[in-house]
C-alpha positions as CSV (number, residue, x, y, z in Angstrom):
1,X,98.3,91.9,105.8
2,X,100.2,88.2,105.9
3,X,100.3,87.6,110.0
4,X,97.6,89.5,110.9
5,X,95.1,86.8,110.8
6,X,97.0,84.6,113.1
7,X,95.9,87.0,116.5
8,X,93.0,84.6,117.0
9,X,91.0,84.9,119.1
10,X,91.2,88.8,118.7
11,X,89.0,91.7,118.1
12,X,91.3,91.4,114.6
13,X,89.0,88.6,113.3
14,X,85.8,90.4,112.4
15,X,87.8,93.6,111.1
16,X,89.9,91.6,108.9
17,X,87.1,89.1,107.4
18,X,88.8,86.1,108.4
19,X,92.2,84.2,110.1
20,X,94.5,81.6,109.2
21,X,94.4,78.4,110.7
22,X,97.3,76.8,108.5
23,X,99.0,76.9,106.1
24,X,101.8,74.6,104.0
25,X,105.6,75.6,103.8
26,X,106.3,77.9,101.4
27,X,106.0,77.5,98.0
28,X,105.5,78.7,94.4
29,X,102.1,79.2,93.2
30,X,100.1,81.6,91.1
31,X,98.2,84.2,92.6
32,X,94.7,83.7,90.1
33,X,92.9,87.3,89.9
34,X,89.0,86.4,91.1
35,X,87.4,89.7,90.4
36,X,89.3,91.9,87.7
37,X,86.5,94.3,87.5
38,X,87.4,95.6,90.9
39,X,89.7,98.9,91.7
40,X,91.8,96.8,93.6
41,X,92.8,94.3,90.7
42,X,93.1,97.0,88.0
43,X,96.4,96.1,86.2
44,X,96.6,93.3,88.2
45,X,97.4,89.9,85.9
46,X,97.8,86.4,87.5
47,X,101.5,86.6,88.7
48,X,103.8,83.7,90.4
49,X,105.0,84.3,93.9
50,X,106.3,82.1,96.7
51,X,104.8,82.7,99.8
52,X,102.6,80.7,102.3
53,X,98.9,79.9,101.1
54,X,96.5,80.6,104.4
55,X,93.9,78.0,105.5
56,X,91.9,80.6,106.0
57,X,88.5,80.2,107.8
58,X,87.0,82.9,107.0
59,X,83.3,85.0,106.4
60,X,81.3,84.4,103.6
61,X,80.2,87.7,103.0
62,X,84.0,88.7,102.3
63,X,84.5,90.1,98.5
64,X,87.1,87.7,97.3
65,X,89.7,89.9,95.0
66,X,92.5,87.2,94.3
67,X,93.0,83.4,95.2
68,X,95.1,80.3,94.5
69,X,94.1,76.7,93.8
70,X,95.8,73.9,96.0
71,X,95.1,70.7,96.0
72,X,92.4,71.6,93.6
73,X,90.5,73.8,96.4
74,X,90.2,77.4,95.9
75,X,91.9,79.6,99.2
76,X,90.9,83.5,99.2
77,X,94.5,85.4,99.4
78,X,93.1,89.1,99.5
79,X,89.5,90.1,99.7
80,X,87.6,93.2,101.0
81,X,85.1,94.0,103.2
82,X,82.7,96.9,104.9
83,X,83.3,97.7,108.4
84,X,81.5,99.7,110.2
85,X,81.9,103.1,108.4
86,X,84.9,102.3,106.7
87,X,86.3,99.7,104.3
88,X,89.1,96.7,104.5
89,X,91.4,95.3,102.4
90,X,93.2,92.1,103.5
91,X,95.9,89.8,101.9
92,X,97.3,86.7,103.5
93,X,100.3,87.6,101.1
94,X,103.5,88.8,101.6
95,X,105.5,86.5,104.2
96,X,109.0,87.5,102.5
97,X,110.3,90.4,101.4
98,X,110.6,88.6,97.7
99,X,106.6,89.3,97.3
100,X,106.4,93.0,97.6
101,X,109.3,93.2,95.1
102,X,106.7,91.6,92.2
103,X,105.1,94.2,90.1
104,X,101.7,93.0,90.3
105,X,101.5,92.5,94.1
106,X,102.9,96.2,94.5
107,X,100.0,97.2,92.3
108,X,97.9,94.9,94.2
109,X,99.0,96.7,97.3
110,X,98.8,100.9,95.8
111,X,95.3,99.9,94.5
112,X,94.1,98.5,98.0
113,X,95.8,101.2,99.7
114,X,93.6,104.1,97.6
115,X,90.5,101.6,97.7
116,X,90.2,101.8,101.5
117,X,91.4,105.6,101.5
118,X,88.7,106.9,99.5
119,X,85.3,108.3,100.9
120,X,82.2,107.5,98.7
C-alpha cells in the first residue's frame, strides 16, 4: 500500500499494477467508489480523507476499485489485479495514520485483505 509504488524501477511495478510518479501535497478529497459490486467495496460508501492523490502511471488491465477526481481527471487509488497464481490488492492510500482511522478505508482494507486471502 501508499509508498510501495515509489521503488521504481523495481520488480514491485508489475506485482503491484502500477507506480506513482507524483503527486500534490496533501489534501482533502473524496475517495469515489468505482466498482461497488466488487468484494472489496462491499460496505464501502464514498468517504472524505486527506492524504496524497498518486500520479499514478499505471496498467490498463488493472481492475479499478476506488478513485478521486482532480482537476477534473480521474486517478485510480486502489485496484486489483491477477498475478501469476495469486491475486493483488493495491491502494495509493494511507500516507497518515488519520486514513486507517476512517471507517470506510478500514473496511476497504479487511475486505482487500480476505479478497487476496481466498483460493477460488
Amino acid at each position: 500500500m501508499h509508498g510501495t509504488a515509489w521503488w521504481i524501477p523495481s520488480r514491485a511495478v508489475p506485482l503491484l499494477g502500477g507506480h506513482a510518479n507524483w503527486h500534490p501535497p496533501g489534501l482533502i478529497f473524496e475517495v469515489e467508489i468505482a466498482d461497488d459490486a466488487h468484494p472489496i467495496t462491499q460496505g464501502v460508501t464514498p468517504f472524505e480523507v486527506e492524504d496524497e492523490i498518486y500520479m499514478s502511471a499505471y496498467d490498463p488491465a488493472i481492475h479499478i476499485l476506488a478513485k478521486a477526481t482532480w482537476y477534473k481527471k480521474e486517478h485510480p487509488l486502489a485496484w486489483i489485479q491477477p498475478y501469476g497464481a495469486g491475486r493483488v490488492f493495491y491502494t495509493a492510500l494511507g500516507h497518515t495514520a488519520d486514513t486507517f482511522q476512517r471507517p470506510m478505508m478500514q473496511r476497504l482494507m479487511v475486505n482487500g485483505i480476505r479478497y487476496v486471502a481466498e483460493h477460488d
